[in-house]
N, C-alpha and C positions, 0 to 999 in steps of 0.2 A: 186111292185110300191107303194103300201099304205104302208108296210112297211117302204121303205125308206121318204116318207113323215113324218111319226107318229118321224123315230129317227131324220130330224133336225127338227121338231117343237122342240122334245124334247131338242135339242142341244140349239137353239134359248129359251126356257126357261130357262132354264141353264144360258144362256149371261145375261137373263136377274136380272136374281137372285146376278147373282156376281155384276153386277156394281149397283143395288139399295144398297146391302151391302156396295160397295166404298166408294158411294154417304153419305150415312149413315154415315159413318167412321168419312170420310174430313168435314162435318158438324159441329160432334159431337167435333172433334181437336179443327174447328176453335171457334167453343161455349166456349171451355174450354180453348184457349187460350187470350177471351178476357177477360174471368173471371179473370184470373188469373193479367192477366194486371191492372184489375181495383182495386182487393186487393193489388197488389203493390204500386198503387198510392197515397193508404189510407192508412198508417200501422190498422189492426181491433183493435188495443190497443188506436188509435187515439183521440173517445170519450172520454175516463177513466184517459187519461195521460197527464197534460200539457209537451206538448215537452218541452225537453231543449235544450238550447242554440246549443249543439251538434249534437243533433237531427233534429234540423232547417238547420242544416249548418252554421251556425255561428261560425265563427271561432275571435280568443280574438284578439282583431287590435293592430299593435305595435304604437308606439309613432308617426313612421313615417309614417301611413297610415293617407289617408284623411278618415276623419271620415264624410266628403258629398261621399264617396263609396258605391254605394247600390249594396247591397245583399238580395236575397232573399229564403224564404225556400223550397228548389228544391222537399223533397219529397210530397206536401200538391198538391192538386188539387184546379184548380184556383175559384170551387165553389163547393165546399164539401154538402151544403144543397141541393143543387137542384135535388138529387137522391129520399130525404127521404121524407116520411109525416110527418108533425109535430105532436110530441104526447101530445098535450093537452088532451082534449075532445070530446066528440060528433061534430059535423060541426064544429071541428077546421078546421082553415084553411091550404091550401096547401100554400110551397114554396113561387111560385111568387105573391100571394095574399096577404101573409105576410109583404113581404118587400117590397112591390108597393108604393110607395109616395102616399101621397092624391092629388087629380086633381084639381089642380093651376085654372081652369077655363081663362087659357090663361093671366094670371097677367105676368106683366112685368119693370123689373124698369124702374120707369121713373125721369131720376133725375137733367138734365138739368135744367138749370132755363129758366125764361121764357122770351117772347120775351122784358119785361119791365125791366129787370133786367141788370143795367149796372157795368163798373167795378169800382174797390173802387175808392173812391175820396183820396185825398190830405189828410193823416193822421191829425188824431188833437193831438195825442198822443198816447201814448205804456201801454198796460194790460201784466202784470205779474200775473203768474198761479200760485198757488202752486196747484198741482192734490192731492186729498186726496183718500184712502182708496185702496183695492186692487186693483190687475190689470182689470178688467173688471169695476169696480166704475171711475177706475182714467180713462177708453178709454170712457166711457160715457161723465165727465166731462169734457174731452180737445172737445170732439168733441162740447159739449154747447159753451165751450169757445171762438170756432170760430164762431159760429152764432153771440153770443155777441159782441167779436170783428167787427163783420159787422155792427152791429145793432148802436154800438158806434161811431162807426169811428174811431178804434184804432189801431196801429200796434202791434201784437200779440208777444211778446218773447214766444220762444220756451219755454214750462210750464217745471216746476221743480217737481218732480216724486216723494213722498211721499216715507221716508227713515225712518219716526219717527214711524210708527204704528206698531201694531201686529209682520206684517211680516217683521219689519228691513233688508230690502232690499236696499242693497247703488246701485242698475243701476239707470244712469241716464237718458234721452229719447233715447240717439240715441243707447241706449244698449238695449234696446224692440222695438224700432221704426224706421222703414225707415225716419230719417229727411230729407234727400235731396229730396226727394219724398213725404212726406208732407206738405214742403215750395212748391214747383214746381207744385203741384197739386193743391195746393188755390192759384195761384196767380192770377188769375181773380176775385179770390172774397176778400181776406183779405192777407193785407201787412201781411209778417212772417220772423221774424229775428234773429238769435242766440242767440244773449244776447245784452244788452242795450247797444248805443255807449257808448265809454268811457267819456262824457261830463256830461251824466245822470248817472252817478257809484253812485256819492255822494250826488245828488239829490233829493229832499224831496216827501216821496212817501204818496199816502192816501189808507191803507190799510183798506180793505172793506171785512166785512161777506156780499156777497150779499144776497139778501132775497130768501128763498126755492120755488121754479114751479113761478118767476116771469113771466109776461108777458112783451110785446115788448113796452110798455107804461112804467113802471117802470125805462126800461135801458135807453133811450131816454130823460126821463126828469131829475131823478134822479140821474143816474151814470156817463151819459156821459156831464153832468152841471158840475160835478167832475172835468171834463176836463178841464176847464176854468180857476181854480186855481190849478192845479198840471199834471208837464208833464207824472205823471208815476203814473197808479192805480194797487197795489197789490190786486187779488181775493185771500183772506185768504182760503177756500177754492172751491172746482172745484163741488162738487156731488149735482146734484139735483136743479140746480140756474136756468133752465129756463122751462116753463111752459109744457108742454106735451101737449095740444090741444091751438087753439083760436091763431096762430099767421100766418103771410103772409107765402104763398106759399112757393116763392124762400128763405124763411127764415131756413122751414122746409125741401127742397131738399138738401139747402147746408147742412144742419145736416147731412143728409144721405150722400152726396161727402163726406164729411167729416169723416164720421164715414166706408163706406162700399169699399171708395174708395183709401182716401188720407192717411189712418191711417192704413197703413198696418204693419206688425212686420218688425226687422232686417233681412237681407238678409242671415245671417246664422240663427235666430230662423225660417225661413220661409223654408231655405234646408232642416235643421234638421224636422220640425213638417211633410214633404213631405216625406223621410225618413223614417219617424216613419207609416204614413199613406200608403204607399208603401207596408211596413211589414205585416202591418194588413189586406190589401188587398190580401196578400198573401196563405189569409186563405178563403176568400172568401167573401160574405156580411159580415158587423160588426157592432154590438152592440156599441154606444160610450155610458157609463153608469156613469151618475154625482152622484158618491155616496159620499155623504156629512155625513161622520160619523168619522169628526174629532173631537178632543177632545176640542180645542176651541167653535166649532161648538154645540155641547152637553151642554158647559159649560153655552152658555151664550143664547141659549135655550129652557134651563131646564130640556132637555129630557133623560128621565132614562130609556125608556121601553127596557127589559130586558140586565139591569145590575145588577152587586152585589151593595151590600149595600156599600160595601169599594169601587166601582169605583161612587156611585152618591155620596157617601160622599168628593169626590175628586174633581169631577164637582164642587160641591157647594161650595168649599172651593175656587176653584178656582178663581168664578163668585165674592164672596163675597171681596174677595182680590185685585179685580180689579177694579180701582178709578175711570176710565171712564165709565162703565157699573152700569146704573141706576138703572136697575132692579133686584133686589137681591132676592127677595120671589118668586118660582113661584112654582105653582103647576103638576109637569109632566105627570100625569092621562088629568087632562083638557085641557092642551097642546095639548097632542097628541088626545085626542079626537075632541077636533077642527079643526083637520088634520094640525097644527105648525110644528110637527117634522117630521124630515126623514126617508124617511124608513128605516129598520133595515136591513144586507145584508139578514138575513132571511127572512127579509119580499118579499127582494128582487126578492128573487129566487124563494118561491111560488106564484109572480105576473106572473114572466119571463113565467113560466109552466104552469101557466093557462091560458094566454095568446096563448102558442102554439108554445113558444120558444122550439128545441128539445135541448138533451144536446150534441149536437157539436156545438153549436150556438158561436161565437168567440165574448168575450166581452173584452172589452177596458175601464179599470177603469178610469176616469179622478175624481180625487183626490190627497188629502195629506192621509199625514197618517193616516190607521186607528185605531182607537181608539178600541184596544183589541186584536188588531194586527191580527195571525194567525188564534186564536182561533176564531177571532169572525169571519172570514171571511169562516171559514170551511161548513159552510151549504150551500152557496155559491158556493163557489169551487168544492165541491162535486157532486153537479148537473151538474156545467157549468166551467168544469174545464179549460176551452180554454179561462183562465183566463189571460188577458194581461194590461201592465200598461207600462210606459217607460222606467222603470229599466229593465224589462224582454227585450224588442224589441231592447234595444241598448246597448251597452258594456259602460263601467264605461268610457274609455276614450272618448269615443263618446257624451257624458252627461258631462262632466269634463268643459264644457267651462258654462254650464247652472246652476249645484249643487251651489247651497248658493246664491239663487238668485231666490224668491219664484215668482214674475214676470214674469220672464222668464220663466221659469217652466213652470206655467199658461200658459203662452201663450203657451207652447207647445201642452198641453191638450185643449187649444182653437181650434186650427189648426187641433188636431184630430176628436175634436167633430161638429165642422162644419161642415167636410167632411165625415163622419161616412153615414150609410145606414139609420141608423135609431139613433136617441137622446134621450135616456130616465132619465132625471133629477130626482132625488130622494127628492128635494127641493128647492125651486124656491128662490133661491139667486142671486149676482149678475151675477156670470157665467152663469147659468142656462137660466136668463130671456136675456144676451145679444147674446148667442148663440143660442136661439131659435127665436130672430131679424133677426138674419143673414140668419139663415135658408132661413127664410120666403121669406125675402128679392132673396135671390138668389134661389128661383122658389118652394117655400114651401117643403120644403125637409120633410122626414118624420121624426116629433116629435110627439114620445108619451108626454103626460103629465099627470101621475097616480093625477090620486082622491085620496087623501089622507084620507079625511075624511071620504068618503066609505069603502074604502078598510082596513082602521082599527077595521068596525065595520064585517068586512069581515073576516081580522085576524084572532080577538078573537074568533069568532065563529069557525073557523078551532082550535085554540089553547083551546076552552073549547068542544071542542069534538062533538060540534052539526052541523057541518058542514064538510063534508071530501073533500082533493082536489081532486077535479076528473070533472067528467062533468057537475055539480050543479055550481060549484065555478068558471070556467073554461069560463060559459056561463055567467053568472052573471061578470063577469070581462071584458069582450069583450063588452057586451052592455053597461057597465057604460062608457068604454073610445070609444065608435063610433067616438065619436064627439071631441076626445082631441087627432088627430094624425096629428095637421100642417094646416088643411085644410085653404083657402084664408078666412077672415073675416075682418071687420074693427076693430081697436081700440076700446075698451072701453071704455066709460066715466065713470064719478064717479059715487059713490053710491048712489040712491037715499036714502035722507035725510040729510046724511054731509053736514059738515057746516067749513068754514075756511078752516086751512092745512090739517083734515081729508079728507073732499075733495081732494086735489089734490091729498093728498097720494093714497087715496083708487080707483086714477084711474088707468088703465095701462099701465106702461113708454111708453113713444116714442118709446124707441130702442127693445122694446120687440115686437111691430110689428108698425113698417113702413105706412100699409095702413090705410088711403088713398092717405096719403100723397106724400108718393115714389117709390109707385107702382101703375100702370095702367093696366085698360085692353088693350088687343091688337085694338079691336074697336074703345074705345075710343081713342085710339093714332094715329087712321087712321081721325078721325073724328075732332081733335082738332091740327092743327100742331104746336102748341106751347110748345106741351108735346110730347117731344122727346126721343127715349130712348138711353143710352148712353152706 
């Protein structure tokens, strides 16, 4: 009897031995089958390589395909960072602490006008635009232009798009802009009409520089007296004509309809930029990176740090050569030590790393060309080869309706860097200060905004050897930019002590941030029902 106990204890030990083994086994399979699944979803060459076009899935579109067809890259996983720690430094930060917006404090647009704000009166006469300077100069100026038209009392011709500058660009508005939906969208506020009847063709017009950051007293006594003796005032040109603080409310909302609402691109620059932003999603969070390292840009500047002697002597010949551009002597050492210039993509890429960027980080160049081309772009690329720009995201034919047409371009890289994760401008131009408006405006989206002038004297001490990048530099970077990622704040005023147009220059534009003016809190919009949000 104890016998036959002792063999099926034994037996039942036995049972049990082989199914922990099973158990074991089936474990072990399904461990190693999700492993496996997850290297397939990343190829592990995926840091090191920017895919190509055939790697993405991108196949070359024939003539006959819609080039609004999206596609996107089947092998990438839809957020490739959120497995990794980022490799800065000591207390870099993780992941989602990275790419978290800064906290809005509950801001919301408020841009309605108010309950005193009636619609236009009875026209007294028509303002003709000419827009000056590039596409984010010329979407500031039209949008002044309809305040003023309000201000005047004048019925607006659709403005005429600056074809003579730099970038000789023959679009005309309704080839960057939704016209039907910028006339339709102001008509409670200002008359908007194609082009002049044909009664006013021949007309005698009073072509007018208006004065730079004027206020709401200037247009009213000065400009629109104009009116009295001529049916038609030409704005010679559009940038910079009305004041950035000190005017009425609903003066300052319709800026913002104007500018966030009514003034949107064409309906194919607006499929394509969504397109293009589609792609870049595809990678996961993105980088939208304003790197301003064109050869124009350089020329007229000053900035030479680290170029050859034969590319600043080329600059310089350039700047010198060019009859509009006043300033011909400058010194590029105190340039850029004032923080003037842009970063260099070198500079670039030891900000991105100290920061905490890893290098799968997927970045979207929004620029022209760069000045140095391949070469200079390789320290860059090196790091952060998930290097992306529109030529790479889209096929020639697909770009074919936008090439030779610097505008629309722009606006394409507009469209990506408003919608991007995070905005990091390398120089505060006009793109740079109108998309970091936008941001704002639409719920403060996260914009870094490097210290230039810091981080130069940061540079050099990594480039003469007394500083290495690592966790010294790493930490040192993150606390200079705490406070430059987007957060709500008000407008700044000028600087104290200017005096005249230093003054108004040295304040910060309207469109570079909105509040107070066209943005509310949620409280106070419970608290005040005049300000409504829209």
């Amino acid at each position: 009897m104890v016998m036959e106990v002792k063999r099926r204890w034994r037996t039942v030990a036995l049972l049990r031995q082989v199914l922990t083994c099973a158990i074991g086994t089936i474990a072990l399979v399904a461990l190693l089958s999700i492993h496996v699944q997850d290297i397939i979803k990343l190829p592990s060459d995926a840091s090191y390589k920017l895919p190509t076009q055939q790697e993405m899935g991108y196949q070359k579109l024939s003539r006959e395909r819609s080039w609004t067809q999206e596609f996107s890259p089947p092998h990438l996983s839809e957020d490739p960072l959120t497995a990794h720690k980022l490799d800065g430094a000591s207390g870099s930060l993780d992941s989602d602490k990275l790419w978290k917006p800064p906290p809005n404090r509950d801001y919301v647009p408020c841009v309605a006008p108010t309950s005193s704000y009636a619609p236009p009166p009875e026209s007294r006469g028509y303002l003709l635009v000419d827009a000056n300077g590039g596409l984010n100069q010329m979407r500031a100026g039209i949008c002044d232009m309809v305040a003023v038209a309000r201000i005047i009392n004048a019925t607006l011709v659709i403005p005429d798009l600056d074809k003579r500058s730099l970038w000789q660009d023959s679009s005309n508005f309704s080839n960057v802009f939704d016209e039907d939906h910028f006339i339709s969208s102001l008509a409670n506020d200002v008359k908007i009409i194609r082009e002049l009847p044909k009664e006013l063709a021949t007309a005698t017009r009073a072509v007018k520089h208006f004065r730079s950051w004027s206020g709401i007293d200037y247009y009213k006594e000065e400009i629109a007296s104009m009116l009295e003796e001529y049916q038609v005032i030409r704005a010679a040109k559009s940038d910079s004509r009305l004041a950035n603080n000190n005017l009425p409310l609903d003066i300052q909302k319709l800026r913002c309809r104007a500018c966030y609402e009514a003034l949107r691109f064409a309906p194919q620059i607006e499929a394509m930029g969504k397109l293009l932003v589609d792609r870049m999603r595809s990678y996961g969070h993105y980088i939208a990176l304003h790197l301003r390292f064109e050869k124009d840009m350089l020329a007229f500047s000053g900035c030479t740090h680290n170029l050859s002697p034969e590319e600043a002597e080329e600059l310089k010949t350039i700047r010198e050569n060019t009859t509009w551009w006043k300033v011909k002597d400058i010194d590029p050492e105190e340039q850029r030590a004032k923080g003037y210039c842009p970063l260099t993509p070198k500079e670039v890429r030891i900000f991105l790393r100290a920061f905490g960027f890893p290098s799968n980080t997927p970045l979207y160049i929004a620029s022209g060309e760069i000045y140095g081309g391949e070469s200079r772009m390789y320290d860059l690329q090196s790091r952060y080869p998930l290097l992306m720009n529109k030529e790479k995201l889209a096929s020639v034919e697909e770009l074919q309706p936008f090439i030779n047409h610097a505008s629309q371009m722009a606006a394409l890289d507009y469209i990506v860097s408003v919608e991007s994760d995070i905005f990091i401008p390398t120089y505060s131009g006009n793109m740079a200060r109108a998309v970091e408006g936008h941001r704002r405006f639409l719920g403060h989206r996260k914009t870094i905004l490097p210290d230039r002038k810091a981080l130069v004297r940061l540079f050099d001490k990594v480039n003469g050897g007394t500083m290495k990048e690592g966790r010294n530099l790493s930490n040192r970077v993150i606390e200079i930019h705490k406070r430059r990622q987007g957060s709500p704040r008000k407008r700044k005023g000028p600087i104290s002590g200017t005096k005249g147009m230093d003054r108004y220059r040295s304040e910060e534009a309207f469109y570079v941030n909105p509040l107070p003016d066209c943005l509310c809190q949620k409280e106070s919009l419970h608290m005040n029902t005049s300000l409504v949000t829209k």
